[in-house]
C-alpha positions in Angstrom: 7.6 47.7 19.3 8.2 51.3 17.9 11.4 50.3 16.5 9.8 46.9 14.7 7.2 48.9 12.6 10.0 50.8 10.2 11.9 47.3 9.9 8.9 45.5 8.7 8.0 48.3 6.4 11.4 48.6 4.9 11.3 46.4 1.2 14.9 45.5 1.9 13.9 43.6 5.1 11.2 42.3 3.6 13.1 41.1 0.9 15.7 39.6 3.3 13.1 37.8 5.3 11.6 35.7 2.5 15.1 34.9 1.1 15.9 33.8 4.9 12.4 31.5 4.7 13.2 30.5 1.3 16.7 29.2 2.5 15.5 27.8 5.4 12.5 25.7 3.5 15.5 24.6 1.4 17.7 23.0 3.9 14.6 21.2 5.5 14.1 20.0 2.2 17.5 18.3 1.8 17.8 17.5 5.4 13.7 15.3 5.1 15.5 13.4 2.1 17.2 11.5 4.0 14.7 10.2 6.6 13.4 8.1 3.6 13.8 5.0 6.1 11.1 6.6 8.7 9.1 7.7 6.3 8.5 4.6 5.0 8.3 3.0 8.4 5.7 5.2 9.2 3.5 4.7 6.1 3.6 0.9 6.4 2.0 1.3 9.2 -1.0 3.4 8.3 -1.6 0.8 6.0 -1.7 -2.0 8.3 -4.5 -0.1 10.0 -6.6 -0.3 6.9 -5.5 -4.4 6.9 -6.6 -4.6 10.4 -9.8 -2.4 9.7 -10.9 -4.9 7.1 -10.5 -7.9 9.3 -12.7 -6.7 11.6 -15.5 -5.6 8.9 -17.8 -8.0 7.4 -17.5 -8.6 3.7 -21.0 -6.6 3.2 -20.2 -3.7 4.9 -16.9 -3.5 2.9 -18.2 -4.0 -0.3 -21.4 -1.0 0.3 -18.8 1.1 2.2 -15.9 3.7 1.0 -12.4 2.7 1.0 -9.5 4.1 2.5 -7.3 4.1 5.2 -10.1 5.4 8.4 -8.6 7.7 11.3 -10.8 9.7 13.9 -11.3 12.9 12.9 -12.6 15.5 15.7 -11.3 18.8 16.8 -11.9 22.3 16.3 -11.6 22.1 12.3 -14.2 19.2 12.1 -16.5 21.5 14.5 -15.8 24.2 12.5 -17.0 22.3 9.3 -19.7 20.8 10.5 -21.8 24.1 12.1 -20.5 26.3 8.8 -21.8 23.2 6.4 -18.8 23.6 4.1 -18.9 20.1 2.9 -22.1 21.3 1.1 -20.8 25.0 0.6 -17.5 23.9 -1.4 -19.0 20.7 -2.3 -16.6 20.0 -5.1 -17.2 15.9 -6.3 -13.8 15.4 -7.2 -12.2 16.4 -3.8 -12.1 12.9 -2.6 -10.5 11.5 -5.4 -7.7 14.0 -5.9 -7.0 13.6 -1.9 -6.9 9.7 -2.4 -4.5 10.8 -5.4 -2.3 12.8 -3.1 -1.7 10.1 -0.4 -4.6 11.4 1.7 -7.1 9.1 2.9 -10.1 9.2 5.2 -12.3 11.8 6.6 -9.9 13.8 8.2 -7.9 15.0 5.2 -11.1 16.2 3.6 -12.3 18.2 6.7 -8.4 19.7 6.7 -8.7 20.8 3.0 -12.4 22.0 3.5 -11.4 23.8 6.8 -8.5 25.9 4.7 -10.4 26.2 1.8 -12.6 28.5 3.5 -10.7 30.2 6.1 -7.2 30.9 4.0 -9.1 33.6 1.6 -10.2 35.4 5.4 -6.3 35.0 6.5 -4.9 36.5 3.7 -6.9 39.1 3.3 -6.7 40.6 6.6 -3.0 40.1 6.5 -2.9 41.8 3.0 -5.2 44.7 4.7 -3.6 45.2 8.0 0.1 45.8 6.4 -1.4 48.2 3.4 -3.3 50.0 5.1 -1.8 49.7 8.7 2.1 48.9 8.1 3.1 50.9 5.0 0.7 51.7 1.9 4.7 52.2 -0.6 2.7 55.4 -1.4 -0.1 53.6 -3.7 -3.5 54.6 -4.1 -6.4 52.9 -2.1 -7.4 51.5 -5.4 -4.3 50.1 -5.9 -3.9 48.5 -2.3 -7.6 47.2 -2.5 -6.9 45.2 -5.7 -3.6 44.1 -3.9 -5.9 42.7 -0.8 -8.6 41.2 -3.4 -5.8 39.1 -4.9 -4.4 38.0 -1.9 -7.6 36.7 -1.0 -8.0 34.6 -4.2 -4.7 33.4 -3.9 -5.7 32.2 -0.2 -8.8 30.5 -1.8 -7.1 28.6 -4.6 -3.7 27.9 -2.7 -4.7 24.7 -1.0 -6.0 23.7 -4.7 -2.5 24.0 -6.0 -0.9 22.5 -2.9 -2.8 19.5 -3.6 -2.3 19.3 -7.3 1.5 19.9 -6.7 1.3 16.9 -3.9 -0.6 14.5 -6.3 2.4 15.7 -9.4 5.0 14.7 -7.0 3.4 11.9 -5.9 2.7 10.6 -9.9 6.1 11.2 -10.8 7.7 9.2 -7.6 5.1 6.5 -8.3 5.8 6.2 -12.1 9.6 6.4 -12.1 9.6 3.1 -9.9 6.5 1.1 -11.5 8.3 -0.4 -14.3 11.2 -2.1 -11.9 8.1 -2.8 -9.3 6.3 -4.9 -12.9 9.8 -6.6 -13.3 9.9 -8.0 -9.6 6.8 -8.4 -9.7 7.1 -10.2 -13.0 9.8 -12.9 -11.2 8.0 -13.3 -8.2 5.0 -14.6 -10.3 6.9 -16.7 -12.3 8.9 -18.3 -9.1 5.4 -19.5 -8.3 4.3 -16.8 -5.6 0.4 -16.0 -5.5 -0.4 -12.7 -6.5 -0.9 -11.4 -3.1 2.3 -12.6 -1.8 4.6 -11.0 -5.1 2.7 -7.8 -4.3 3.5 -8.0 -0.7 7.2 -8.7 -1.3 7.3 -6.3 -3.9 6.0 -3.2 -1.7 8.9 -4.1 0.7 11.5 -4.2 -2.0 10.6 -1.4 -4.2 10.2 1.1 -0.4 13.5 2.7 -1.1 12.8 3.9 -4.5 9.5 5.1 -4.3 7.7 5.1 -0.6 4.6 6.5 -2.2 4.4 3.6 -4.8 5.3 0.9 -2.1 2.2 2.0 0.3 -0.1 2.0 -2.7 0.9 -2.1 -3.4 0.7 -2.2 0.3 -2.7 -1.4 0.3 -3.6 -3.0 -2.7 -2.5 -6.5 -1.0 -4.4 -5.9 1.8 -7.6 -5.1 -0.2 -7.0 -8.3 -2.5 -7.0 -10.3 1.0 -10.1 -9.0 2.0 -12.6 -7.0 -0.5 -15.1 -9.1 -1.7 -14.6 -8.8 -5.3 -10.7 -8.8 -6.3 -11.5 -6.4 -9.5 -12.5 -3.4 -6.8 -9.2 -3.7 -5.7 -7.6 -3.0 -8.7 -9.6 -0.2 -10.1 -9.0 1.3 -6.5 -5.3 1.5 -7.6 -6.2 2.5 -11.1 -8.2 5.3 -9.4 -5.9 6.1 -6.8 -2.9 6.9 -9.2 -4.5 8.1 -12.4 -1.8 7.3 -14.6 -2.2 5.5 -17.9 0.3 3.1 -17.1 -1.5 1.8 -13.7 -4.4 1.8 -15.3 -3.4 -0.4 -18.1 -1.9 -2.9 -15.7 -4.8 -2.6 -13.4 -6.8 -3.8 -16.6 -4.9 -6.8 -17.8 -4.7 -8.1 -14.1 -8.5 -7.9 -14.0 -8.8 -9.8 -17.1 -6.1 -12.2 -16.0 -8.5 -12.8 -12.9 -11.6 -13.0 -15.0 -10.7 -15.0 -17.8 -7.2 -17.1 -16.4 -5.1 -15.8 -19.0 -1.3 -16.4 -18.4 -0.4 -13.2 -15.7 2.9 -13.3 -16.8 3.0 -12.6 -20.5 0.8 -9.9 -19.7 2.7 -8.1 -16.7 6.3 -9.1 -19.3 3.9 -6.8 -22.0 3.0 -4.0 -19.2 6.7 -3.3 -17.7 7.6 -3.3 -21.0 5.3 0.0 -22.1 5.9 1.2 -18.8 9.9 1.3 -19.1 8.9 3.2 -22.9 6.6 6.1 -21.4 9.0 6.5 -18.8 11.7 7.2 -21.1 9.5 9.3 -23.6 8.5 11.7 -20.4 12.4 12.0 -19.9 12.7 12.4 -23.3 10.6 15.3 -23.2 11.5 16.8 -20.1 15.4 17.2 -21.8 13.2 18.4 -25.1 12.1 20.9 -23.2 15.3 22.4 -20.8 16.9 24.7 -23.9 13.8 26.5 -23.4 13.4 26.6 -20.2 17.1 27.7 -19.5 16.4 31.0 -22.5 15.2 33.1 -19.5 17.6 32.3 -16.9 20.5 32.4 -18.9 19.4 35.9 -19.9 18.7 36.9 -16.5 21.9 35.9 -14.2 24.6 33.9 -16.7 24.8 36.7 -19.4 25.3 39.7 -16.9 28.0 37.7 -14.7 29.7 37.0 -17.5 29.8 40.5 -19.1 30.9 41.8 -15.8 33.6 39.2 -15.5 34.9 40.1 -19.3 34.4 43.7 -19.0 35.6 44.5 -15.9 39.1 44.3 -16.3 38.8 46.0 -19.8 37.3 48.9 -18.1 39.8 49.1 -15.3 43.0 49.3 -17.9 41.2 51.6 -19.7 40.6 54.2 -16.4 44.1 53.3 -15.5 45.5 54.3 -18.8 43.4 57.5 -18.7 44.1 58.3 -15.2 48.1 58.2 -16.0 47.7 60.2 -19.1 45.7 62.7 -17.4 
């Protein structure tokens, strides 16, 4: 125990072990790519519980109740949320949407975030206080070290903010790179003479290995066209559950195409077609944007390397040259 205190405290070590977690959280990375299959699997599944919840509910209780995908939720982070009221202390009205838009569904979720929101501002700030003022205080002042432990703590109370909004980015981006091919099958699938919930069924299978994320929302959305009362509620539930123009927009003319029995496939031929555009104006400006984006690193570890590489056998003539006229 002695011995671990100086290694902890030593930057280099420090240094070493995040580059070790950072390598590690890498290759976990690449190796979770290619369970894709499972994943998917996996996912299809949850939904089928929400197909099977809405069997057994009446059509009333569906149509005055929330949706989602319902799972038990009890343990020691719902007890905790419940005798601490933080659904009313960090009552945020937006919290149930953005986890909807991250994939999360149902009350559990919600007590999760709630649970870290409040207790991941406590955790960081006794870690931050424990190793300043316990570990090694790198000779700063207490001023210094107590502004060091404040932040921490506001990065533990906004860091499961920006793991969500990262989760519902990724999520978007997965979801809109495959939307336009998911219009054009469901396009021929309409057109073959499939009902809308069948194309959207078939669809959701067929478009899994390109985006699982986008093939459990049509998943779900088939299962609430079965069995919601009103079709439109379906719909804007995928509108609201992907916030994206482009969903929206189709989520629109598929409602009118209900309401009014206007053709559905001249309108889904008009939506994959402004889909495929906006997916090739955000790449468009994502390659707008690299040159900039590759100014810094280019400054910081191409340009060194490459002076060193051109230098360095400059400089060693040169000392040999000196060396054998000296």
């Amino acid at each position: 125990m002695p011995g671990l205190i100086p290694f902890f405290t030593e930057p280099a070590n420090i240094l070493s072990i995040l580059v070790g977690v950072l390598v590690f959280a890498t290759i976990v990375t690449l190796v979770s790519s290619f369970g894709g299959g499972a994943k998917l699997d996996t996912r299809m599944k949850a939904v089928a519980v929400r197909r099977e919840e809405l069997k057994r509910r009446s059509r009333q209780a569906i149509a005055t109740g929330p949706g989602g995908l319902r799972h038990s939720d009890e343990g020691f982070k719902k007890r905790v949320v419940e005798r601490l009221n933080l659904t009313q202390l960090l009552e945020d009205p937006k919290v149930a949407d953005k986890m909807a838009q991250a994939g999360y569904r149902g009350p559990k979720p919600l007590t999760t975030f709630y649970f870290f929101r409040f207790s991941m501002p406590f955790v960081f700030l006794a870690v931050s206080v424990f190793y300043l003022f316990v570990f090694n205080d790198f000779g700063l002042a207490v001023m210094m070290r107590v502004t060091i432990c404040m932040v921490a703590a506001v990065i533990g109370f906004y860091g499961p903010n920006i793991f969500l909004a990262n989760r519902i980015s990724k999520r978007k981006t997965s979801i809109m790179q495959a939307f336009p091919d998911a219009l054009d099958l469901l396009l021929i699938c309409v057109e073959a003479g499939m009902s809308i919930e069948s194309a959207i069924q078939k669809v959701s299978q067929e478009i899994g290995g390109s985006s699982i994320d986008l093939a459990e929302e049509l998943t779900l959305l088939s299962a609430e066209l079965s069995y919601l009362p009103d079709r439109r509620m379906a719909y804007e539930g995928l509108a609201k559950r992907t916030n994206h123009p482009g969903v929206k927009s189709v989520a629109t003319a598929m409602t009118q195409a209900e309401t009014y029995g206007t053709p559905l496939g001249a309108a889904l031929r008009t939506m994959a077609k402004e889909n495929r555009e906006m997916r090739l104006s955000a790449a468009e400006k994502k390659a707008a944007a690299l040159p900039a984006k590759l100014t810094v690193p280019m400054i910081l570890f191409f340009l060194p390397v490459l002076f060193i590489v051109i230098l360095t056998p400059a400089i060693i003539s040169i000392q040999d040259t000196m060396a054998k006229g000296g």
